[in-house]
N, C-alpha and C positions, 0 to 999 in steps of 0.2 A: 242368851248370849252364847255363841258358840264360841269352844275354845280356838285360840290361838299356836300357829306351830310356824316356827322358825326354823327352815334347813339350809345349812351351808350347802351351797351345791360346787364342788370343784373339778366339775366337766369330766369327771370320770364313771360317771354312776347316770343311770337312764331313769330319772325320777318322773317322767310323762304318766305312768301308767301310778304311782303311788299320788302323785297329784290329781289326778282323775277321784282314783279313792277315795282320798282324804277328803275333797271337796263335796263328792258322792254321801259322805258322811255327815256332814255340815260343820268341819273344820273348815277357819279361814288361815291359809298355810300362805307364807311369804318365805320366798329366797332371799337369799343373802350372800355374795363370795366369798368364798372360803378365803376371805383375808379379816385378819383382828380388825384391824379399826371399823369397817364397815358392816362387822357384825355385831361390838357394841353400840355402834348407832341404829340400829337395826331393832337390837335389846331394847336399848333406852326407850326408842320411839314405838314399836309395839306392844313391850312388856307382854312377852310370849307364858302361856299356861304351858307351854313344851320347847325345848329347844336340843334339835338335834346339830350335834355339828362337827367337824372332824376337828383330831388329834393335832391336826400339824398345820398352820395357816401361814399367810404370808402374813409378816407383822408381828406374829402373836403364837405360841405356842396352847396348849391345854391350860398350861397351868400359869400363865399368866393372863388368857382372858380368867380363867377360875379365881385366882388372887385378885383381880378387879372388880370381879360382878356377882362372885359366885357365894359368896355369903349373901347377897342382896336378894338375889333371885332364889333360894331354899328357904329362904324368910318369906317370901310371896309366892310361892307353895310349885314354882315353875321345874318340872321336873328337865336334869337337863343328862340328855344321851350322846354319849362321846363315839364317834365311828374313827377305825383307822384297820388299814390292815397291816400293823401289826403285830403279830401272835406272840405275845410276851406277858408272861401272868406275872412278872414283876409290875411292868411297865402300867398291865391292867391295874393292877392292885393298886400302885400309885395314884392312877386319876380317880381311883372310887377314895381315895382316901383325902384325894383332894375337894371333892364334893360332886362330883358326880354323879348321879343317879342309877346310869348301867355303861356300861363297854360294848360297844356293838362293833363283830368282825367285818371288815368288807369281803366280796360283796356283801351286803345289808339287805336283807329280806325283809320289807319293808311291813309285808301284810298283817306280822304281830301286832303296831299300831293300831290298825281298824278292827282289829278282833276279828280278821279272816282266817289268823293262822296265830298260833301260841309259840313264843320262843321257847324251844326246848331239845335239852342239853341235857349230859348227865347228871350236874350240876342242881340245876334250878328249871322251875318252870312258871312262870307269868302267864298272869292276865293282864288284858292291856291293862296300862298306866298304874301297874300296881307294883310298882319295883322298888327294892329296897337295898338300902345300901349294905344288907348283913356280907353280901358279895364282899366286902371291901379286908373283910376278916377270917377268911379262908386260908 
């Protein structure tokens, strides 16, 4: 069964080439707009193993899709990667402490995913899908 990945896509970001990827990989990857209501329905009906998706949505902020689904989805092991550009390690620290998995800056280099490329930072450094929320406690 290959995993599942769900990305908000809000037409700001050239996902063609990470889509290629991912698929090249044998992720089955669905979009979603970058608006709340239609990315929990989105949730609900593919129950994603990954869901990336940005900070700020029409409808719904981070942390009210997070207050809706996001206990749901860390109990069924769905790791979920929040993107915005921006640069505010309060702001970060907030949604890792709301339940999100990592903080990712725009633009988003995507290639960490497929284990083409390792996010790395002064910080921390990953392996794919091995993220942990100790980020949240910094």
């Amino acid at each position: 069964m290959n995993a599942k990945i769900i990305i908000t896509n809000d037409h700001s970001e050239n996902l063609s080439e990470l889509l290629k990827a991912l698929r090249k990989n044998g992720y089955e990857v669905f979009l979603s707009p970058s608006n709340g209501k239609a990315l929990l329905k989105a949730v609900e009906k593919e129950e994603p193993d990954i869901l990336i998706t940005d900070a700020f949505m029409q409808n719904f902020d981070i942390f009210d899709f997070l207050s809706a689904v996001g206990k749901r989805l860390s109990a069924k092991g769905t790791k979920i990667f929040v993107k915005s550009a921006l640069q505010s390690r309060a702001f970060e620290k907030k949604v890792l402490l709301s339940g999100a998995d990592a903080y990712l800056l725009k633009p988003v280099d995507y290639r960490f995913i497929t284990g083409e490329k390792r996010r790395n930072d002064e910080e921390e450094k990953f392996e794919p899908f091995l993220f942990r929320r100790a980020a949240a406690h910094r």
